[in-house]
C-alpha positions as CSV (number, residue, x, y, z in Angstrom):
1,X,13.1,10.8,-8.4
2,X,9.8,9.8,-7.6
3,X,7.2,13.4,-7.9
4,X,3.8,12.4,-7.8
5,X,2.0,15.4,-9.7
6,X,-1.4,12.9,-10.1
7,X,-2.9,11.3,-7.5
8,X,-6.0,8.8,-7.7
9,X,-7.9,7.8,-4.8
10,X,-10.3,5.2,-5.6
11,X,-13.2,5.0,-2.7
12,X,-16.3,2.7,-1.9
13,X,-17.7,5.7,0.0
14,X,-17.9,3.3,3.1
15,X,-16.4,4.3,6.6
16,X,-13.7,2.0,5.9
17,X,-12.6,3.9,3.2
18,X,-12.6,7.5,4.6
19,X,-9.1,7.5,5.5
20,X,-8.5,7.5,1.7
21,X,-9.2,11.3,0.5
22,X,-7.9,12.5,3.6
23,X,-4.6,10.6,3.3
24,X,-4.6,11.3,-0.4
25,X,-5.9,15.1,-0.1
26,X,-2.3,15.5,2.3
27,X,-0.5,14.2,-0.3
28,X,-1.6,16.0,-2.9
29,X,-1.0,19.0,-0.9
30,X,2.4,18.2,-0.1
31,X,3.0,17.5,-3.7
32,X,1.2,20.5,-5.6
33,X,-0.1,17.1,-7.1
34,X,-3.9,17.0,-8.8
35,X,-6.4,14.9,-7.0
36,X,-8.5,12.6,-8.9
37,X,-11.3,10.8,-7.1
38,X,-12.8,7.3,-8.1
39,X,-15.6,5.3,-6.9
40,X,-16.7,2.3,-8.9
41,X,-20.5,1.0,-9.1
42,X,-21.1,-2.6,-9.7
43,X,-23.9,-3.5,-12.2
44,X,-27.5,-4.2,-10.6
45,X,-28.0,-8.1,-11.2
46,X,-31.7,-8.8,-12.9
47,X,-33.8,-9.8,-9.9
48,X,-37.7,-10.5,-9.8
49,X,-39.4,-7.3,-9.0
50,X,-40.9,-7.0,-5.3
51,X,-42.9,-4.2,-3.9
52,X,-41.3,-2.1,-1.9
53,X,-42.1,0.7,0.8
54,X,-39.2,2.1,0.1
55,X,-38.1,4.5,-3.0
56,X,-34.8,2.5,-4.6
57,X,-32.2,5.4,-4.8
58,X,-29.6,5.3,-7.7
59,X,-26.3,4.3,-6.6
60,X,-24.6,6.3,-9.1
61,X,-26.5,9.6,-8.2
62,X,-25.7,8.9,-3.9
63,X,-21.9,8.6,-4.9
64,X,-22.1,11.5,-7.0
65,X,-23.8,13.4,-4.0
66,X,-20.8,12.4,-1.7
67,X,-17.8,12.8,-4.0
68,X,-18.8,16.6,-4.3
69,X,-19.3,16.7,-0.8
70,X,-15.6,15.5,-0.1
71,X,-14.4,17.4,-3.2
72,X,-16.2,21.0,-1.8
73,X,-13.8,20.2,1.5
74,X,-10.6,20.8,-0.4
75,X,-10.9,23.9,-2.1
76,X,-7.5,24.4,-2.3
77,X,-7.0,21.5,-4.3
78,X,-7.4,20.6,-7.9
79,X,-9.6,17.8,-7.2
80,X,-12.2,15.9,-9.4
81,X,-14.0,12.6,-9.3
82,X,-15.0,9.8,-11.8
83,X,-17.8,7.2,-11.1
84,X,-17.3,4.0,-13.4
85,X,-19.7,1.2,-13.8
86,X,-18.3,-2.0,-13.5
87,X,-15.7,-4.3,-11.2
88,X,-12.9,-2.3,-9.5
89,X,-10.2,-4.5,-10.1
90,X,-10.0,-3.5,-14.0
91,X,-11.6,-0.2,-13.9
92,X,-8.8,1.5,-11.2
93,X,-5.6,0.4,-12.7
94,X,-7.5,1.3,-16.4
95,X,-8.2,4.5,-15.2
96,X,-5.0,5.3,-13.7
97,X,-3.2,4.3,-16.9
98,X,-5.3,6.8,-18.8
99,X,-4.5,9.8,-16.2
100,X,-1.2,9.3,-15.8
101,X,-1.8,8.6,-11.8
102,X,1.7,8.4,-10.1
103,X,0.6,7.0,-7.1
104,X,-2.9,5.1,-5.9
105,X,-4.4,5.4,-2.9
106,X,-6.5,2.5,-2.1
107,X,-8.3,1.6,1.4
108,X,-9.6,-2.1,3.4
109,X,-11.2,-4.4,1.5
110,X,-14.5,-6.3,3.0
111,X,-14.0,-9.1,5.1
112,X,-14.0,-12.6,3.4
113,X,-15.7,-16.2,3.9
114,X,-13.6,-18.3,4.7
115,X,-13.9,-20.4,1.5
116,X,-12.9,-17.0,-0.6
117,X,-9.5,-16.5,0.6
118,X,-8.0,-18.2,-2.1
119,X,-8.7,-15.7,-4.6
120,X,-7.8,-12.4,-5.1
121,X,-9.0,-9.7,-3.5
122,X,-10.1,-6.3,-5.5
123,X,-7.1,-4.7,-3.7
124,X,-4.5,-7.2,-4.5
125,X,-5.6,-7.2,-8.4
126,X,-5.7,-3.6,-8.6
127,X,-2.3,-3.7,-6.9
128,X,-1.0,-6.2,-9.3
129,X,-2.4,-4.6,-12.2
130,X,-0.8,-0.7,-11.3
131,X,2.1,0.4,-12.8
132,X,2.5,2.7,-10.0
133,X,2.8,2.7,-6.3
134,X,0.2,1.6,-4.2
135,X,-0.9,3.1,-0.6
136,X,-3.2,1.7,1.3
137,X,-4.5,4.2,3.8
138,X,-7.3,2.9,7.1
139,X,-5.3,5.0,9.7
140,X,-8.0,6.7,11.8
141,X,-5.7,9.4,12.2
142,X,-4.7,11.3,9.4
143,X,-1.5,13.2,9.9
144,X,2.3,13.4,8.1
145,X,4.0,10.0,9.1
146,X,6.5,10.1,11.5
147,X,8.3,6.8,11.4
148,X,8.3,4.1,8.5
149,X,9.5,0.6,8.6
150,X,10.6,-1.5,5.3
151,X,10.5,-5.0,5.4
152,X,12.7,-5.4,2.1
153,X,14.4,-8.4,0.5
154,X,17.5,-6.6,-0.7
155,X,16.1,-6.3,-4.2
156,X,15.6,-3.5,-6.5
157,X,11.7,-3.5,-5.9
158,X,12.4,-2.9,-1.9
159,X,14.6,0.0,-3.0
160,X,12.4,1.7,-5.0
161,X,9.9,1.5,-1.9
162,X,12.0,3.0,0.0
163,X,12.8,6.1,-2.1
164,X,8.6,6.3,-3.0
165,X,8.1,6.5,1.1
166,X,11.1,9.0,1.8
167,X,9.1,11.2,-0.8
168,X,5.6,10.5,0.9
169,X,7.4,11.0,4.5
170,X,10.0,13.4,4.1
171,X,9.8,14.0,7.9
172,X,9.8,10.3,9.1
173,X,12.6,8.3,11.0
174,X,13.3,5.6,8.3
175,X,13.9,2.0,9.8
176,X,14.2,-1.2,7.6
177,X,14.6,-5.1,8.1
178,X,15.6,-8.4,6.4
179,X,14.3,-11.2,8.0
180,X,17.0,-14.0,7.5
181,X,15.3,-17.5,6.9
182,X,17.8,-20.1,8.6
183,X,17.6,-24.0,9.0
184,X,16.6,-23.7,13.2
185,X,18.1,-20.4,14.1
186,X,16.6,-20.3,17.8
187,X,19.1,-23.6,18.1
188,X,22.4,-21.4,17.5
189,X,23.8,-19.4,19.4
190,X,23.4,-15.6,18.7
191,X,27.5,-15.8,18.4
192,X,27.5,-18.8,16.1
193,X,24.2,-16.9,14.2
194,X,26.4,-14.0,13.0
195,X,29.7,-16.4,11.7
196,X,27.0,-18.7,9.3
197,X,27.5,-18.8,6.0
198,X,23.9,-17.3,5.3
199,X,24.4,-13.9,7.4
200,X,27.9,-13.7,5.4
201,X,25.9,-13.8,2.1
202,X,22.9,-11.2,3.9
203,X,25.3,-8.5,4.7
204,X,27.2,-8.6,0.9
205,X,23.7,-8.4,-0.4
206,X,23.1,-5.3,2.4
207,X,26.5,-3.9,1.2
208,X,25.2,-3.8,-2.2
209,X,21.8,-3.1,-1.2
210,X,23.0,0.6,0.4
211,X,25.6,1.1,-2.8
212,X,22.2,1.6,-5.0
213,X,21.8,4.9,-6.2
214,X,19.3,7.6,-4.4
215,X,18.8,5.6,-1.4
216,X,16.9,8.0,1.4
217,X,19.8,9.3,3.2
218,X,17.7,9.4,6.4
219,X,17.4,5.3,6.2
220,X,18.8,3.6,9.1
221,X,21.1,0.7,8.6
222,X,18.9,-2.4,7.7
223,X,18.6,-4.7,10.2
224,X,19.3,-8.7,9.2
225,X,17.4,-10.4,11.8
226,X,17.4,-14.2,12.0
227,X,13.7,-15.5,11.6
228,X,10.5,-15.5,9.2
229,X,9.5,-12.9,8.1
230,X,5.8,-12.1,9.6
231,X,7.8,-13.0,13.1
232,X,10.4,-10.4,12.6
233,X,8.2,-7.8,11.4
234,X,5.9,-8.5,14.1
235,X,8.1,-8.0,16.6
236,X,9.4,-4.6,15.2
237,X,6.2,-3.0,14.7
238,X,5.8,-3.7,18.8
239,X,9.2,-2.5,19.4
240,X,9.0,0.8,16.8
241,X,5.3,1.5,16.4
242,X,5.3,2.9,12.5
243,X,2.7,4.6,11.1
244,X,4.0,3.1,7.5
245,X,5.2,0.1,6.4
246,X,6.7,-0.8,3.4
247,X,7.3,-3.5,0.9
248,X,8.3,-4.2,-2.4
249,X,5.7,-6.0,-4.3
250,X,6.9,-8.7,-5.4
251,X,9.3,-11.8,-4.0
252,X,12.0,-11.1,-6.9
253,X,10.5,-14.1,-9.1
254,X,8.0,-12.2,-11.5
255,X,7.9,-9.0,-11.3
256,X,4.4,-9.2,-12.9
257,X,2.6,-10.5,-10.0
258,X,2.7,-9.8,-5.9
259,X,4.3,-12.0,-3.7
260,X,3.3,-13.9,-0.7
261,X,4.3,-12.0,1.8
262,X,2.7,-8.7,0.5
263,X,-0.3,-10.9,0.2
264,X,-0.4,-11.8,3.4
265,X,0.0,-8.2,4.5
266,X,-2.3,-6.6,2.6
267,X,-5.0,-8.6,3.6
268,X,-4.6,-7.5,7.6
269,X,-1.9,-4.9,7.3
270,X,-0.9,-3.8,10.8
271,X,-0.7,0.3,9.9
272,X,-0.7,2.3,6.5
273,X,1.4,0.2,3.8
274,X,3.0,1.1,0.9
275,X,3.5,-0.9,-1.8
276,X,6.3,-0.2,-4.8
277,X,7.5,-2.3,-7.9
């Protein structure tokens, strides 16, 4: 069962980012879990030396400032912080390695130029570099989640994600979906869609799929709905409205690295998302 006792909430300090201790700080007190705190400070590039008006202030010393700051909010809470020089992407899962972190809670990323969204983001590395779950918290409001939606593939990866969220949302309705890729669906019938040979195969895999062992038993019936997968998902987070979504991380191909699809999500995701391996 999954019992996060450490939590590590990594945080650029940015209002895009607040969402993050507060979302993690809940947690933690759900969980009797210990909180630990990261913010990461890239090296200073060698530049020419211009005078300035203005005193330069030391990044390192402003985060250190704020982390107490957010630390002194929680005193009911073991909570600490770390400030590590250097890029995110390898510090995080590093660090989370070396504390035992059960869970990370990571927020938005910046906005991209066009011309860099071929490459990774810090989020998706860090992401694919944790052993453990990943949450990615920008709700503006921070309360326990109520309803969660899992867009899962029938694999072992989406069930894990399922049991991590029952655990972070003990309280939350619990809805999940397989979209169905079909060769022109909107061409069929609905009664000819649910005869094919391809919803035949989707509903063993969902038989087997609810036979795994420590499913939630407050999930709902997956739904296998005939589409892509960013259509169908879309269309349930206008007809449910979750406050969580989840995913497995990977497509079922290599488990070492994230799939497509939570890619694409976790570039824009359309509400907190969780993701699980």
């Amino acid at each position: 069962m999954f019992d996060p006792k450490t939590i590590l909430a990594a945080t650029d300090l940015t209002r895009r980012s607040r969402a993050v201790a507060e979302r993690a700080a809940l947690l933690a007190r759900l969980h009797g879990a210990r909180l630990v705190l990261v913010h990461t400070v890239e090296p200073r590039k060698q530049t020419v030396a211009r005078l300035s008006l203005r005193k330069l202030t030391d990044p390192a010393r402003n985060a250190e400032a704020q982390l107490q700051t957010i630390c002194a909010a929680y005193p009911d809470l073991d909570i600490s912080y770390r400030i590590l020089t250097g890029p995110p992407a390898t510090l995080v899962p590093e660090l989370a390695e070396e504390i035992g972190a059960d869970l990370i809670v990571l927020g938005l990323h910046l906005p991209r130029r066009v011309l860099e969204t071929v490459r990774l983001t810090n989020l998706e590395r860090i992401t694919q570099a944790a052993r453990c779950p990943v949450l990615i918290a920008h709700r503006a409001q921070v309360v326990p989640y109520r309803r969660v939606l899992g867009a899962i593939t029938f694999a072992p990866a989406s069930a894990q994600a399922l049991r991590v969220a029952a655990r972070l949302a003990p309280e939350a309705e619990m809805h999940a979906i397989n979209a169905l890729d079909m060769a022109l669906p909107a061409k069929m019938p609905a009664a000819e869609l649910m005869t094919t040979s391809e919803m035949t195969e989707a509903e063993l895999l969902r038989d087997a799929f609810m036979a795994m062992d420590d499913l939630p038993p407050c999930l709902h019936m997956p739904e296998i709905v005939p589409g892509g997968v960013h259509e169908v998902l879309q269309f349930r987070m206008a007809e449910l409205q979750p406050d969580l979504v989840v995913i497995g991380s990977h497509s079922g191909r290599d488990p070492e690295n994230l799939g497509n699809y939570a890619r694409d999500l976790m570039r824009e995701p359309p509400t907190d998302m969780l993701i699980a391996k």
